[in-house]
MIMAR-426429 format. One record per residue (C-alpha): residue number from 1; x, y, z; residue in three letters. Coordinates in nm, 2 decimals. Layout:
<tikes>
- NUM|X|Y|Z|ALA
...
</tikes>
This chain:
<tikes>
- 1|12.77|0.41|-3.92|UNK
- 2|12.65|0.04|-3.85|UNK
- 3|12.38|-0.05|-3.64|UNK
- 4|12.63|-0.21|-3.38|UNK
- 5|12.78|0.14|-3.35|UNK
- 6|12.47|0.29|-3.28|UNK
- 7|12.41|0.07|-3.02|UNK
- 8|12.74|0.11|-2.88|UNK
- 9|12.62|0.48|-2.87|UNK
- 10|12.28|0.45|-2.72|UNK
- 11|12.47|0.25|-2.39|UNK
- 12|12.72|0.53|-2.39|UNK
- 13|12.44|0.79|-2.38|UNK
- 14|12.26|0.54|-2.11|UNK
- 15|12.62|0.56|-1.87|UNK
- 16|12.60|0.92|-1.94|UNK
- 17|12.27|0.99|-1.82|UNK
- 18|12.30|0.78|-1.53|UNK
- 19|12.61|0.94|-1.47|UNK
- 20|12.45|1.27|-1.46|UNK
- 21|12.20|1.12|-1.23|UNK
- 22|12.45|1.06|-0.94|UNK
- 23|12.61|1.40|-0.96|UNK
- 24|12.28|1.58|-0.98|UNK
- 25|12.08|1.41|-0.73|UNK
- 26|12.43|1.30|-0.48|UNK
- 27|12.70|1.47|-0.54|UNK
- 28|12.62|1.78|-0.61|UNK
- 29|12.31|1.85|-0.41|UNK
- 30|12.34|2.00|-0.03|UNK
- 31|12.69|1.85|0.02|UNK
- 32|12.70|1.92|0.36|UNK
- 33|12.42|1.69|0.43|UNK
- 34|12.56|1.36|0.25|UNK
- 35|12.85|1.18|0.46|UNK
- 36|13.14|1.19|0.30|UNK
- 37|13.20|0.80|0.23|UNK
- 38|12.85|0.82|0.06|UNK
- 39|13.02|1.12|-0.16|UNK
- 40|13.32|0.90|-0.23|UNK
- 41|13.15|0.63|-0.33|UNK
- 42|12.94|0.81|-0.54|UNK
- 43|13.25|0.97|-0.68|UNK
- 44|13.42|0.61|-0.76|UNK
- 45|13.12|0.53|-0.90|UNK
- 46|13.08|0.80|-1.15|UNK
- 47|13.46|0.79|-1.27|UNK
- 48|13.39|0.36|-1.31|UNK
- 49|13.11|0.45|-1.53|UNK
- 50|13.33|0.70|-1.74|UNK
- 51|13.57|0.47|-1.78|UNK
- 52|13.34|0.16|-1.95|UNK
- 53|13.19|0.49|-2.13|UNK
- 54|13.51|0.57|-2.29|UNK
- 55|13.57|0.21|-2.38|UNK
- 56|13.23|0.14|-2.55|UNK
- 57|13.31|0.46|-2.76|UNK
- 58|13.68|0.33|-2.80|UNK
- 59|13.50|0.02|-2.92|UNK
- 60|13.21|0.21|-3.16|UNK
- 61|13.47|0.42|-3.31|UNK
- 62|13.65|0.04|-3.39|UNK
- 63|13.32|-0.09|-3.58|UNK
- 64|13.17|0.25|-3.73|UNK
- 65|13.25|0.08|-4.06|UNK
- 66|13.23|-0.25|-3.98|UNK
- 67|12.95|-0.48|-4.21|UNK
- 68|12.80|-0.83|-4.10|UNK
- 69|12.69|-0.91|-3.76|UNK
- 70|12.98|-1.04|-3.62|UNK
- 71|13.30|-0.84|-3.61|UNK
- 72|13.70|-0.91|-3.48|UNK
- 73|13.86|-0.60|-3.34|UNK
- 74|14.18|-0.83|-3.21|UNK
- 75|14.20|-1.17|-3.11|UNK
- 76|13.95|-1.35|-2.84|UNK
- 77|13.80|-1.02|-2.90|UNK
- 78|13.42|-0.98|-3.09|UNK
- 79|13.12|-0.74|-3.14|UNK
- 80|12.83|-0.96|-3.27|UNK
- 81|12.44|-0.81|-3.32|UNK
- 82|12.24|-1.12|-3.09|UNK
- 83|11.91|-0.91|-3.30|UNK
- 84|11.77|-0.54|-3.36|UNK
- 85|11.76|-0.48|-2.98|UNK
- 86|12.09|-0.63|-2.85|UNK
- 87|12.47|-0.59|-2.91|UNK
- 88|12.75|-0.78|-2.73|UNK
- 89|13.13|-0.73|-2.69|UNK
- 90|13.29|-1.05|-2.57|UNK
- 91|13.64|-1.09|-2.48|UNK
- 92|13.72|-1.49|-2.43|UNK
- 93|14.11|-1.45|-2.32|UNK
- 94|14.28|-1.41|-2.09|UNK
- 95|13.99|-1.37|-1.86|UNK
- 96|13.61|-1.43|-2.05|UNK
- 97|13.44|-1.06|-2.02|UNK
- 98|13.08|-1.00|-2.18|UNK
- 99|12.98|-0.63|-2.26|UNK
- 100|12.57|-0.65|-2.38|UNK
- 101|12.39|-0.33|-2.49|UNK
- 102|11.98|-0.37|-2.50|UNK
- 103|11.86|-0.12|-2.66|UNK
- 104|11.50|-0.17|-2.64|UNK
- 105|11.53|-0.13|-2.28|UNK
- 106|11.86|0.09|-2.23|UNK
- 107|12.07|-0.15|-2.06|UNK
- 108|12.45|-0.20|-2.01|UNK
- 109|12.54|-0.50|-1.86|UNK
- 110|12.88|-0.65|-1.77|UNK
- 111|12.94|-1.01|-1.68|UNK
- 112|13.23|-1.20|-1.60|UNK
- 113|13.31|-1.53|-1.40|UNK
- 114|13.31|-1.32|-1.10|UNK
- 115|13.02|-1.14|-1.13|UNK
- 116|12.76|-0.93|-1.29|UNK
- 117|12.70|-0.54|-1.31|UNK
- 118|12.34|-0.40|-1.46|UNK
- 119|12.31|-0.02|-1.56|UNK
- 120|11.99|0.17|-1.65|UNK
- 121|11.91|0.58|-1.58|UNK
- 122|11.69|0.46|-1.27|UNK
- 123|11.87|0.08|-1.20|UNK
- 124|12.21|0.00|-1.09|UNK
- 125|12.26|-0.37|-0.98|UNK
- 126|12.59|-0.54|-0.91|UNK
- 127|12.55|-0.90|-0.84|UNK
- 128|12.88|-1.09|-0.69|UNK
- 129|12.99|-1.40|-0.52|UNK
- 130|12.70|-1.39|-0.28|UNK
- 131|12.62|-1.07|-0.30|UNK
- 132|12.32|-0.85|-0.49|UNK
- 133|12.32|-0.52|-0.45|UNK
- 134|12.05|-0.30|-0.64|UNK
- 135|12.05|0.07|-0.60|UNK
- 136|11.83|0.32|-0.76|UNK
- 137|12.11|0.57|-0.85|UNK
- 138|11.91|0.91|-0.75|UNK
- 139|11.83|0.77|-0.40|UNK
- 140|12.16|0.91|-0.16|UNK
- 141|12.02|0.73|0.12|UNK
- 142|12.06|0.40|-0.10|UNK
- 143|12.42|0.46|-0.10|UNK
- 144|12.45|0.52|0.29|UNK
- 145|12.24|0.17|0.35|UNK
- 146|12.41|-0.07|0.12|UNK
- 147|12.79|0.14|0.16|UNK
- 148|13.00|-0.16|0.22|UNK
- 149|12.81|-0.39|-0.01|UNK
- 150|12.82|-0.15|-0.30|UNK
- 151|13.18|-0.05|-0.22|UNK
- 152|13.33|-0.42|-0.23|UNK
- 153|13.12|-0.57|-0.54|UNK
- 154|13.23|-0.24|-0.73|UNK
- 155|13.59|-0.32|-0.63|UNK
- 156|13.57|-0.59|-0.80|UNK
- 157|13.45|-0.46|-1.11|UNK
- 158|13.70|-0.18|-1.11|UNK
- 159|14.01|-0.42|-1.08|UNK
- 160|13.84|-0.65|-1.37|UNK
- 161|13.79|-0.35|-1.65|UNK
- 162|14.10|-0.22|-1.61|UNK
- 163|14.24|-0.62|-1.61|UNK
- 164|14.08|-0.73|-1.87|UNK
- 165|14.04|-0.44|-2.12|UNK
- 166|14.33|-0.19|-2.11|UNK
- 167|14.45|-0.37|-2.40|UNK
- 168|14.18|-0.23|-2.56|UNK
- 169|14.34|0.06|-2.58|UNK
- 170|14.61|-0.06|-2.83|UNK
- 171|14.32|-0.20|-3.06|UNK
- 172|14.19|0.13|-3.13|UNK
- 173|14.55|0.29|-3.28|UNK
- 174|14.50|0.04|-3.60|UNK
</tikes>
């Protein structure tokens, strides 16, 4: 396996620990004292993060033998290794999306012309037209504070993966 794919991996297991974090820590835990918008937008959050989960391993599994630093998997569509502590997937058409994995710091990071989404196990910040959200993922009372914020820059991010990369899903069938 290349050393891009393990990177792909370690942000995969970074999504999946966060993950984990929001349904320990506010979904799961005394229910009947979180509101119930905070549970849905937990919820939303969670399944968002499964999503780019499944599409970084959709994207390792693409690479695993993959040599060089700087890989096609379709057109407008790359996997370089910026050095031993960062990978990035960059999509230049239709829309320009950038993936980055740090691993040094266990980081997944999104950015597009409309915004910019940041995940770590204890970090989740969302920066949009104007807007900066930053949540600690654990912290249910975060999510009742900063509801609508959090609710309309995720919105956007959820419209732009599925926009921008469920053509992905035809590159991994070569």
């Amino acid at each position: 396996m290349s050393s891009m794919a393990l990177a792909f991996k370690r942000g995969i297991d970074t999504l999946r620990n966060t993950m984990s974090v929001i349904r320990t820590e506010v979904i799961e835990i005394r229910r009947s004292e979180v509101d119930a918008r905070v549970l849905s937008l937990a919820a939303r959050l969670v399944v968002f993060l499964e999503k780019l989960a499944s599409i970084l391993e959709l994207i390792s599994r693409r690479i695993s033998g993959a040599e060089g630093k700087i890989v096609q998997i379709a057109p407008y569509t790359y996997v370089f290794q910026v050095n031993e502590r960062e990978v990035v997937f960059m999509r230049t058409r239709a829309e320009h999306l950038v993936i980055a994995i740090n691993t040094a710091e266990n980081i997944v990071s999104i950015k597009s012309r409309r915004g910019e989404l940041e995940v770590s196990t204890g970090l989740i910040r969302i920066k949009t037209r104007g807007v900066s959200v930053t949540i600690n993922p654990a912290e249910r009372e975060q999510y009742r504070e900063k509801l609508s914020e959090i609710k309309n820059t995720l919105r956007i991010f959820e419209n732009s993966l599925h926009r921008k990369l469920s053509s992905l899903a035809k590159i991994g069938k070569k």
